[in-house]
N, CA, C and O atoms as CSV, one atom per row, in Angstrom:
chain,resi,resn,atom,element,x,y,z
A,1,UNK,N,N,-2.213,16.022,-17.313
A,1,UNK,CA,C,-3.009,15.226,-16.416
A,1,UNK,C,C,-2.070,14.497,-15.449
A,1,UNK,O,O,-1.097,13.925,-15.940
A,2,UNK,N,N,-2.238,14.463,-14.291
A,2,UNK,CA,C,-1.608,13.751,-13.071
A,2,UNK,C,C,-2.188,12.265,-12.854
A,2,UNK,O,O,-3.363,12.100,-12.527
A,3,UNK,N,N,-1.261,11.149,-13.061
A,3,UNK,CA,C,-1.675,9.947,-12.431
A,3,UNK,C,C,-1.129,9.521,-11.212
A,3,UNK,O,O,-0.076,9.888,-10.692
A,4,UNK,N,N,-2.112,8.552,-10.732
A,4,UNK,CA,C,-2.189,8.341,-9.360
A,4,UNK,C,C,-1.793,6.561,-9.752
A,4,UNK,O,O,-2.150,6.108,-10.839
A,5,UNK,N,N,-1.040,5.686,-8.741
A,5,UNK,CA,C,-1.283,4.954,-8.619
A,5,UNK,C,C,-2.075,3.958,-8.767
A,5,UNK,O,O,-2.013,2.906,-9.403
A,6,UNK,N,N,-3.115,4.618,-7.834
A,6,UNK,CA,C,-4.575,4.275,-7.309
A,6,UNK,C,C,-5.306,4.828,-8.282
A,6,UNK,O,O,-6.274,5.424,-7.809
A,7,UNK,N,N,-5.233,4.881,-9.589
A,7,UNK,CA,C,-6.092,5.096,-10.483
A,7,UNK,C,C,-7.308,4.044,-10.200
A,7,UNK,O,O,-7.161,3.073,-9.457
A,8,UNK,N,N,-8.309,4.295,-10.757
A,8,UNK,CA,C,-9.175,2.757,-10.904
A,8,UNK,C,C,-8.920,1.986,-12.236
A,8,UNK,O,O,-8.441,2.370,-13.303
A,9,UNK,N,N,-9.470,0.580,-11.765
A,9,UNK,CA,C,-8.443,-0.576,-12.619
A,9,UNK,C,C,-8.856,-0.177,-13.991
A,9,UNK,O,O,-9.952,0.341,-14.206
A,10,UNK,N,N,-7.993,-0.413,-14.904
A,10,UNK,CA,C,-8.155,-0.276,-16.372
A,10,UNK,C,C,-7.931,-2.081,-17.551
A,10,UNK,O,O,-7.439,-3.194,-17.365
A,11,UNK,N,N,-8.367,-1.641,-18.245
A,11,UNK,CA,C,-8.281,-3.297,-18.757
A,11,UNK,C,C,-7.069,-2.829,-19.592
A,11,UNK,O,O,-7.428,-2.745,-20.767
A,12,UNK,N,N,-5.811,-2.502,-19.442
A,12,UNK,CA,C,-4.560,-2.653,-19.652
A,12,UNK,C,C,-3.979,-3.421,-18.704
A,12,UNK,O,O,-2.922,-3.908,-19.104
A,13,UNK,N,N,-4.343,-3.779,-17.342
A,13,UNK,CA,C,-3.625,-4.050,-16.316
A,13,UNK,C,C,-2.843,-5.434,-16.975
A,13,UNK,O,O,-3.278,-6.027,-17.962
A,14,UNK,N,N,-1.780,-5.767,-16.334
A,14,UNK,CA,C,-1.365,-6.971,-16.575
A,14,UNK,C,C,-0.888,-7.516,-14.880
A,14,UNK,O,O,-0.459,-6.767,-14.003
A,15,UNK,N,N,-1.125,-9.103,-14.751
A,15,UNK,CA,C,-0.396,-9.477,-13.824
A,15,UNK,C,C,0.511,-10.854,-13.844
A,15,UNK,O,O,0.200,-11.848,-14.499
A,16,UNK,N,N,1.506,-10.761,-13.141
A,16,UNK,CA,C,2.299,-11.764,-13.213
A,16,UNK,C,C,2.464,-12.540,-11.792
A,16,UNK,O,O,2.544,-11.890,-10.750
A,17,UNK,N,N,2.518,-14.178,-11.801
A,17,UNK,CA,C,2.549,-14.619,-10.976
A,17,UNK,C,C,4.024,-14.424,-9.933
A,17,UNK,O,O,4.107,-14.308,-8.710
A,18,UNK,N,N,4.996,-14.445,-10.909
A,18,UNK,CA,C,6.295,-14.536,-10.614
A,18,UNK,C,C,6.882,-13.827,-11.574
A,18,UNK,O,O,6.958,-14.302,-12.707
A,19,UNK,N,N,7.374,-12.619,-11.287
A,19,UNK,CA,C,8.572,-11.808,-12.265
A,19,UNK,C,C,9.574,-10.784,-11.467
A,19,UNK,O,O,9.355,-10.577,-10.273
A,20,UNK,N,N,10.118,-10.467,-11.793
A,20,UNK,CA,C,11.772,-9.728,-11.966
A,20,UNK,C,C,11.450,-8.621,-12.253
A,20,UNK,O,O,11.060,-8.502,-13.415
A,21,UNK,N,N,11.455,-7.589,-11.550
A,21,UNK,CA,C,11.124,-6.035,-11.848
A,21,UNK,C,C,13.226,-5.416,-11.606
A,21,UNK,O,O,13.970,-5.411,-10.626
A,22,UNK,N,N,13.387,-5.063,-12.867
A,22,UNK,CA,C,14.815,-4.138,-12.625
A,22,UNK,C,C,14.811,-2.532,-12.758
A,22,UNK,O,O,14.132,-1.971,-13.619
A,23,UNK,N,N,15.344,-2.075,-12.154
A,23,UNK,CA,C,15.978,-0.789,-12.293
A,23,UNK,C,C,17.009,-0.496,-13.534
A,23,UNK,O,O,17.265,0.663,-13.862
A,24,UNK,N,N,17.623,-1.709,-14.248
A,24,UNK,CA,C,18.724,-1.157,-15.008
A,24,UNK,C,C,18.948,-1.961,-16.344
A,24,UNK,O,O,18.813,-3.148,-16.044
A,25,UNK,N,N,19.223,-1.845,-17.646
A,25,UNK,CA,C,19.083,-2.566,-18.506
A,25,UNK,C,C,20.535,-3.775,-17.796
A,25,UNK,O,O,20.555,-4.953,-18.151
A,26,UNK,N,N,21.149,-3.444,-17.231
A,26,UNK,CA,C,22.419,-4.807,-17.249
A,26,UNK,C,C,21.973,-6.026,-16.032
A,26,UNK,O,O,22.638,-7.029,-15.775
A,27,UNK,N,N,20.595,-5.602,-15.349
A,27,UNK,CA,C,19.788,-6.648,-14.808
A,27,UNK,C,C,20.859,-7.394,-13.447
A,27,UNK,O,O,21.044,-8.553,-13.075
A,28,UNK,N,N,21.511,-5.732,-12.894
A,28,UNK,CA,C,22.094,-5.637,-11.571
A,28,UNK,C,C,21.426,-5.176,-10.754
A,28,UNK,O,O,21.491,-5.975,-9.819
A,29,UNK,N,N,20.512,-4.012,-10.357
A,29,UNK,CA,C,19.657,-3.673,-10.022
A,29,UNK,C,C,18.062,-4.045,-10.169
A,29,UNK,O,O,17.179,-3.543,-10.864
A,30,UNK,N,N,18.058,-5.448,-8.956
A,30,UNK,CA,C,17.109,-5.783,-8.740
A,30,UNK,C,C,15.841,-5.023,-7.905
A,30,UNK,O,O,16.376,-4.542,-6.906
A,31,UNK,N,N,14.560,-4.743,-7.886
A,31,UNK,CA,C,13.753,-3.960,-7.351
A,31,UNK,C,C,12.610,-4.871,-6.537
A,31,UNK,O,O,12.022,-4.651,-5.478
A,32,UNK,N,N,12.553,-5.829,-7.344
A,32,UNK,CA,C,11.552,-7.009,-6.622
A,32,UNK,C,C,11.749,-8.424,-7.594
A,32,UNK,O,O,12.149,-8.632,-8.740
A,33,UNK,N,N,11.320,-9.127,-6.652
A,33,UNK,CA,C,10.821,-10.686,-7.508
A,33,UNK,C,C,10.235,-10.984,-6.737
A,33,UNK,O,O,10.639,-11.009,-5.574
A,34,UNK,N,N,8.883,-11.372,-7.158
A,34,UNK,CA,C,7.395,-11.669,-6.673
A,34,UNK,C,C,6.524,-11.341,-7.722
A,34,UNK,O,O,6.856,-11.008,-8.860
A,35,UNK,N,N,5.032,-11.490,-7.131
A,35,UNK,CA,C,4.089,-10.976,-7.972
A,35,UNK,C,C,3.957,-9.980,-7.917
A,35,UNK,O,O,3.996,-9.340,-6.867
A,36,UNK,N,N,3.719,-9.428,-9.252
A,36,UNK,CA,C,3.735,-8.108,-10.022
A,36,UNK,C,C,2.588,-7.519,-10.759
A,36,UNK,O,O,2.232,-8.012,-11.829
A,37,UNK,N,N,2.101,-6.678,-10.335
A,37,UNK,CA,C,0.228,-6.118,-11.106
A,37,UNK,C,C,1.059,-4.886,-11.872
A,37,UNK,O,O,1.688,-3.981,-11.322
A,38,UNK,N,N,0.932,-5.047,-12.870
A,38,UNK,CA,C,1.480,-3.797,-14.084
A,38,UNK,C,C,-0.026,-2.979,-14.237
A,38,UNK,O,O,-0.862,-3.631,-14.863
A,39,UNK,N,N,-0.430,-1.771,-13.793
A,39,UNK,CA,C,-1.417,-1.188,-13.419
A,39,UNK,C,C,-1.429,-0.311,-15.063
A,39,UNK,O,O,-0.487,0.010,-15.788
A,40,UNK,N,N,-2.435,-0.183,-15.169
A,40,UNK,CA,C,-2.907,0.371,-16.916
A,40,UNK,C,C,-2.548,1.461,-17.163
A,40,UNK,O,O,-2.202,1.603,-18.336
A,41,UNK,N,N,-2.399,3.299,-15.839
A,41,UNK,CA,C,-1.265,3.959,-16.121
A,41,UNK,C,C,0.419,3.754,-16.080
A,41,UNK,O,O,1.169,4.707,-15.871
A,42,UNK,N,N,0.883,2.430,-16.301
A,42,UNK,CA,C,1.940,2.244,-16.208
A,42,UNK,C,C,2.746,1.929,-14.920
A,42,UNK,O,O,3.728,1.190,-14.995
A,43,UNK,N,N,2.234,2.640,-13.368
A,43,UNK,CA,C,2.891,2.459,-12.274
A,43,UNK,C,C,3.022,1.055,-12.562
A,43,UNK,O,O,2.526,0.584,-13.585
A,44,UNK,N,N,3.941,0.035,-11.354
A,44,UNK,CA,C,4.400,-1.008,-10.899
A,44,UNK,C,C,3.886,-1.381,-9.656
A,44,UNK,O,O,4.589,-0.876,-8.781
A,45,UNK,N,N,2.738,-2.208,-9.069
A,45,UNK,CA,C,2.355,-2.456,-8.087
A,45,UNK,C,C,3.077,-4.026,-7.548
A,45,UNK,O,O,2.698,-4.986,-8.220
A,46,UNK,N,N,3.828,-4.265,-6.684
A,46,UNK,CA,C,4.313,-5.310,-5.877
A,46,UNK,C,C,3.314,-6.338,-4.876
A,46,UNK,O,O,2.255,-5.982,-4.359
A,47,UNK,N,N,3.729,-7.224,-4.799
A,47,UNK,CA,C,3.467,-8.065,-3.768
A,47,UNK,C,C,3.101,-7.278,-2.275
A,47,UNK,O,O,2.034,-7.061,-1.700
A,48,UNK,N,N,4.548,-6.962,-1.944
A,48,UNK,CA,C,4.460,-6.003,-0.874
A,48,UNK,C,C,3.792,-5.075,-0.082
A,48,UNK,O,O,3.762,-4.916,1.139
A,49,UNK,N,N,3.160,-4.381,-1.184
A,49,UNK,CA,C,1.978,-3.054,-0.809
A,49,UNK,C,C,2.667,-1.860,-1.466
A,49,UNK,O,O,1.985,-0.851,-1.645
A,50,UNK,N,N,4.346,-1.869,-1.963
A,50,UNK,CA,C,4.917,-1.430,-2.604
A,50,UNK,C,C,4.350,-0.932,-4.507
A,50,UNK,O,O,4.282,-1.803,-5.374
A,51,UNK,N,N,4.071,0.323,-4.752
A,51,UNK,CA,C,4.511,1.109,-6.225
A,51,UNK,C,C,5.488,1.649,-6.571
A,51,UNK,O,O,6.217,2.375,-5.895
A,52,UNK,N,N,5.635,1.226,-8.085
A,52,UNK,CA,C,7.072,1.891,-8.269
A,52,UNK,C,C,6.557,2.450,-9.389
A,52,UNK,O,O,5.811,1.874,-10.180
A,53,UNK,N,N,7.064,3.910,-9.489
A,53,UNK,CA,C,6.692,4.809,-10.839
A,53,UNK,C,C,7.556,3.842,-12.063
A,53,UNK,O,O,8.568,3.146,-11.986
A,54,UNK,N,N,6.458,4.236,-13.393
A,54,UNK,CA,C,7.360,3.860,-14.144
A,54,UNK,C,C,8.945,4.209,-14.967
A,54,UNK,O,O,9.589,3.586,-15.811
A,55,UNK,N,N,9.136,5.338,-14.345
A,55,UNK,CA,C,10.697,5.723,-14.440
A,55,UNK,C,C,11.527,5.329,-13.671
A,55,UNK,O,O,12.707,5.642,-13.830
A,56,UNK,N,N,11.125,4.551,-12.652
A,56,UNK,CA,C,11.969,3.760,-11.712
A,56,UNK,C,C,12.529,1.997,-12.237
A,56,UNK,O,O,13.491,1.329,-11.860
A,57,UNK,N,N,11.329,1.675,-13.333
A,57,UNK,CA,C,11.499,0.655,-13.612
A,57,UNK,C,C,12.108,0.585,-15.288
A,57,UNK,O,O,11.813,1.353,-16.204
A,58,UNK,N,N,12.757,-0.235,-15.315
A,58,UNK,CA,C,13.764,-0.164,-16.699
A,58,UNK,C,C,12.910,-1.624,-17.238
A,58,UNK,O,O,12.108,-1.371,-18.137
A,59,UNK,N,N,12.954,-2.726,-16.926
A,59,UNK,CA,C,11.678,-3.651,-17.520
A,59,UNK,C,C,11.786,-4.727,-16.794
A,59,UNK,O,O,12.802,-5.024,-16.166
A,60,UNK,N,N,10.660,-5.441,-16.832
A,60,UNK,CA,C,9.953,-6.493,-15.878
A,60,UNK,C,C,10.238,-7.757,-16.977
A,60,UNK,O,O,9.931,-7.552,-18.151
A,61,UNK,N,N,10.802,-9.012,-16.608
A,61,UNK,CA,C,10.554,-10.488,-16.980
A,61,UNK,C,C,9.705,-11.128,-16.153
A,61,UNK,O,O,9.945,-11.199,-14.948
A,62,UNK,N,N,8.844,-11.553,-16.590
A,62,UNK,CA,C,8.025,-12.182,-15.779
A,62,UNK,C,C,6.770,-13.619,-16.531
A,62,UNK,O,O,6.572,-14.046,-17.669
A,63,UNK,N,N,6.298,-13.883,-15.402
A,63,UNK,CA,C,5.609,-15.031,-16.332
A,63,UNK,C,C,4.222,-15.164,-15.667
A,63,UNK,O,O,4.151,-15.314,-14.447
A,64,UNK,N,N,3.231,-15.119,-16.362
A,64,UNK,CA,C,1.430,-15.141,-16.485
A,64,UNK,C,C,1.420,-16.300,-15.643
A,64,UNK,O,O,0.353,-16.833,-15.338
């Protein structure tokens, strides 16, 4: 099965007011800091208008 982004919303979603999305476990590769919608297939939706697949993202700190 192929996911889309733009799935429709799922009640997995999570969002954060303010968090830290990295690319790398040593938390050098920053990707964003802002608000962050963790979308229920896993993509990474940004502030921005920006998605990031979830193989792009290594893990998010963030705070509700």
């Amino acid at each position: 099965m192929v996911m889309s982004p733009f799935s429709p919303p799922s009640l997995f979603e999570h969002t954060f007011d303010h968090a830290v999305v990295y690319g790398d476990a040593e938390k050098e590769v920053v990707l964003h800091e802002g608000s962050v919608r963790i979308l229920g297939n896993g993509w990474v939706e940004v502030s921005d208008g920006r998605v990031f697949s979830p193989n792009a993202v290594h893990h998010i700190d963030g705070e509700r």
